[in-house]
Structures are given as structure tokens and as C-alpha cells.
N, C-alpha and C positions, 0 to 999 in steps of 0.2 A: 504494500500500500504506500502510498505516498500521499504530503500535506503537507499545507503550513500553519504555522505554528498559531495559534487565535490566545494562547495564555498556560502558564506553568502553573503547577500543580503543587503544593507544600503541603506537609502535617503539622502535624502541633510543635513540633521540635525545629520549625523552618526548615526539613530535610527537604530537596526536591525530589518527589517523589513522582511525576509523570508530566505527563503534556497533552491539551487539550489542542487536536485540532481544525482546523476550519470550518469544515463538518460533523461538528461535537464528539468526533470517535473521540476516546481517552485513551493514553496508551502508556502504561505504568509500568518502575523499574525500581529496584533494590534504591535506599540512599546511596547506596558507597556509589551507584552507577551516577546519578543526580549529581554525588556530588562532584565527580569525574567532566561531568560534562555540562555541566551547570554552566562557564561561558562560552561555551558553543548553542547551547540550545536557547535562541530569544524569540520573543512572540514576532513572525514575520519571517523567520525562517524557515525554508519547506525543508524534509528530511522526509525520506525513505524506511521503512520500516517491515520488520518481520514480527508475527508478532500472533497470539494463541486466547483466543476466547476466554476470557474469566468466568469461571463457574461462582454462585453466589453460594458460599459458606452456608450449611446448619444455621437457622436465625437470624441471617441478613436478608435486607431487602432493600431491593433500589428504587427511587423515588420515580426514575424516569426509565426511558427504555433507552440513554444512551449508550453505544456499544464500549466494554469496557474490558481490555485486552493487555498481556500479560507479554512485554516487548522480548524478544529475542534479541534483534539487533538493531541497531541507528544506521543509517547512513546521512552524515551531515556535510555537508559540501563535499560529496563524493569520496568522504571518508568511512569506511566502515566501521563499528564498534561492536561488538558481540555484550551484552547486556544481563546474558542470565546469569 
């Protein structure tokens, strides 16, 4: 898939934790990855992606039906990163 970027993703610790993009897909990574890649990934930059369905946990439940996906890899200015 590929996108560009519409806004980053943070938890409660400011870890970056994913990236929302243009088309609302979500597409989520480990902190150590966030923070690896944190100034390469800015809202407005498109990036390539590999990346695996998230199943919703035992007693979660999502508000929306945006697609919310478990990144394997980046590619950001035709760089590669492997993510998991």
C-alpha cells in the first residue's frame, strides 16, 4: 500500500506509535520503531508500506471501522525499513 502521511500517532508516554494516513488506514509499529524513525516520518510525506490486519483483542472494541494494520515495513523516500 502506499500514502501520505495526514498525522502521527502517540500514546500516553509520547512514544510514536503509528501513522495515520490520507485515507484514514492506521498503520502501527513497536516505539523502538517510532522512535527510529520518528524524523523521517512527517504529516505530508507519502511512504510505502507492508503491512497485516489487526485482529481486535478479547474486550476491545473500535469506535469506527477505520482499517487498523500491524506495519511490517516502511518505505520512506525509497528507503526501506523492516518494522517488526
Amino acid at each position: 500500500m502506499e500514502g501520505r502521511i495526514s498525522a502521527l500517532r502517540f500514546d500516553e508516554q509520547n512514544h510514536l506509535r503509528g501513522i495515520t494516513l490520507a485515507d484514514h488506514t492506521v498503520l502501527l509499529f513497536p516505539p523502538h520503531v517510532g522512535e527510529q524513525l520518528r524524523d523521517k516520518l512527517q504529516v505530508g510525506t507519502t511512504v510505502q508500506a507492508t503491512a497485516l490486519k489487526r485482529s481486535l483483542r478479547e474486550g476491545e472494541a473500535a469506535a469506527d471501522n477505520v482499517p487498523r494494520l500491524l506495519t511490517e515495513s516502511l518505505t520512506i523516500n525509497g528507503v526501506k525499513f523492516v518494522t517488526r
